[in-house]
C-alpha positions in Angstrom: 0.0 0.0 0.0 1.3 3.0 -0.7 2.3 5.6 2.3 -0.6 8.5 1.4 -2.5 5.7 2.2 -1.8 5.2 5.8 -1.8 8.5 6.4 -5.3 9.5 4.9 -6.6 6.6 6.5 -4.8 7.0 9.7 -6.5 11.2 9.4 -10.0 9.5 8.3 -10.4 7.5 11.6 -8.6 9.8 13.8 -6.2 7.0 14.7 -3.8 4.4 13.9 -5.5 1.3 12.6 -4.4 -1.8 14.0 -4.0 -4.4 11.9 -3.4 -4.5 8.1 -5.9 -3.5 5.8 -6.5 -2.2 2.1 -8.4 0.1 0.3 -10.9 -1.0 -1.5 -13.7 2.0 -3.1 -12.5 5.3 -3.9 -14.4 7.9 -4.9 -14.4 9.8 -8.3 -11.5 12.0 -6.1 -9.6 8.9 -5.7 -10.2 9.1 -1.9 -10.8 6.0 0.3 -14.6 5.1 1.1 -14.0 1.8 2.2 -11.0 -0.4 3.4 -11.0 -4.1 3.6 -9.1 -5.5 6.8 -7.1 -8.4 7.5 -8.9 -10.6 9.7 -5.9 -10.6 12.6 -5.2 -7.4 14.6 -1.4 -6.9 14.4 -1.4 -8.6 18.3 -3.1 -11.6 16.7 -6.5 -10.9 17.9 -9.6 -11.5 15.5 -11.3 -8.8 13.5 -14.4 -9.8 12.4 -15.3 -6.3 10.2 -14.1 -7.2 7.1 -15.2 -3.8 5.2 -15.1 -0.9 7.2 -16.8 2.3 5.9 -14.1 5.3 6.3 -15.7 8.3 4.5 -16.6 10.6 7.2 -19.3 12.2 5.0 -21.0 9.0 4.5 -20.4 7.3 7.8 -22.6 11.2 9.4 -25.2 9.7 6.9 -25.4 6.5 8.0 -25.1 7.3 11.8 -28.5 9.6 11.0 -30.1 6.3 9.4 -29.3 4.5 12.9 -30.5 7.2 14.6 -34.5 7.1 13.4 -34.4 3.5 13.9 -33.4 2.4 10.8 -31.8 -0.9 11.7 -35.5 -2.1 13.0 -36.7 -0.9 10.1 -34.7 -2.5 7.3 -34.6 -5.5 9.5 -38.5 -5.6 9.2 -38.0 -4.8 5.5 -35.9 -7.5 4.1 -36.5 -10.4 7.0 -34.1 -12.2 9.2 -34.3 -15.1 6.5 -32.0 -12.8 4.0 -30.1 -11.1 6.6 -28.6 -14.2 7.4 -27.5 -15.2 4.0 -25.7 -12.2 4.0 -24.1 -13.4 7.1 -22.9 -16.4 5.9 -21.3 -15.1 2.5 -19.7 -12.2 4.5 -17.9 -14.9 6.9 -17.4 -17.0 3.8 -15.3 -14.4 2.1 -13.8 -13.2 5.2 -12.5 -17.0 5.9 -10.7 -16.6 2.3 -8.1 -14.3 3.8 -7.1 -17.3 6.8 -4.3 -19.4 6.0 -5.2 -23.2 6.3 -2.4 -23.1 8.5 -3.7 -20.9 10.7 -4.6 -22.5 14.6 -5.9 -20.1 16.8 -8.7 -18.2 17.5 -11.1 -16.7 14.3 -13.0 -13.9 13.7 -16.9 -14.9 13.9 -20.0 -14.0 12.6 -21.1 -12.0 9.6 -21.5 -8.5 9.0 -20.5 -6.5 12.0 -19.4 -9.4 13.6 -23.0 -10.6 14.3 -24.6 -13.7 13.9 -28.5 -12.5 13.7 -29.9 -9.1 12.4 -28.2 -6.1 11.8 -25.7 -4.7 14.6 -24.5 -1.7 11.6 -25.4 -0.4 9.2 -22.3 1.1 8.1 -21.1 -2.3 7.9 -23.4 -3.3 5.9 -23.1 -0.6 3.4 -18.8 -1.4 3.4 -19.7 -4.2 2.5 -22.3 -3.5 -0.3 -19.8 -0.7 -1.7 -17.2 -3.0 -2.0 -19.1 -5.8 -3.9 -20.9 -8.0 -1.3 -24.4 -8.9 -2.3 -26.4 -7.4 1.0 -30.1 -6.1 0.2 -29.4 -4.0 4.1 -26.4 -2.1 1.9 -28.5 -1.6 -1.2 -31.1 -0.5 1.4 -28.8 2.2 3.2 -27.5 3.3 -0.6 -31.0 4.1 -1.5 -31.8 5.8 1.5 -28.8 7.7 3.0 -29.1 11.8 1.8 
């Protein structure tokens, strides 16, 4: 990664990130939206957020979803049922980036780290923006202003 990088995402989040981690949407600035983290902290310790949404414009956006009650609404919206799907192929792809090799603990859960509903929507819109097939991303996308 180059060093511009680390240091826009180290001034996006205010701090040092922990572990390793990528970026993986830019916007038509070429600035980061979203990075994709290794699943290991750099002490060894699972990270279960895969995609973690670092634009602070849209993160205020989503944080005003959360705050109406969106998560019970889009929850209500698009069922438990598909939510969970999500959760699996979210965990799926996140287990692509552990060595066979690897014997310790794992990061669990799907988006968020959860294993039922929606703990985040910002997650879930990371996610979304960086490829995943989640209808709670979509959702945000549609709705955010």
């Amino acid at each position: 990664m180059h060093p511009i990088d680390h240091e826009e995402i180290e001034n996006l989040l205010g701090r040092k990130p922990q572990g390793c981690y990528e970026v993986v949407v830019r916007n038509s600035n070429g600035e980061a939206r979203v990075i994709r983290n290794d699943p290991f902290l750099d002490d060894g310790t699972p990270m279960p957020t895969l995609y973690w949404l670092v634009d602070p414009a849209e993160r205020r956006l989503v944080s005003r979803l959360e705050s109406r009650g969106a998560i019970r609404e889009v929850e209500a919206l698009i069922g438990l049922g598909r939510i969970a799907k999500t959760h699996t192929q979210y965990s799926h792809e996140r287990d692509r980036y552990i060595t066979e090799h690897h014997s310790g603990p794992k990061p669990s859960g799907g988006v968020g780290g959860t294993r039922k509903g929606i703990k985040c929507l910002h997650a879930h819109y990371a996610y979304y923006l960086a490829g995943g097939d989640d209808p709670v991303g979509a959702w945000v996308a549609a709705n955010i202003q």
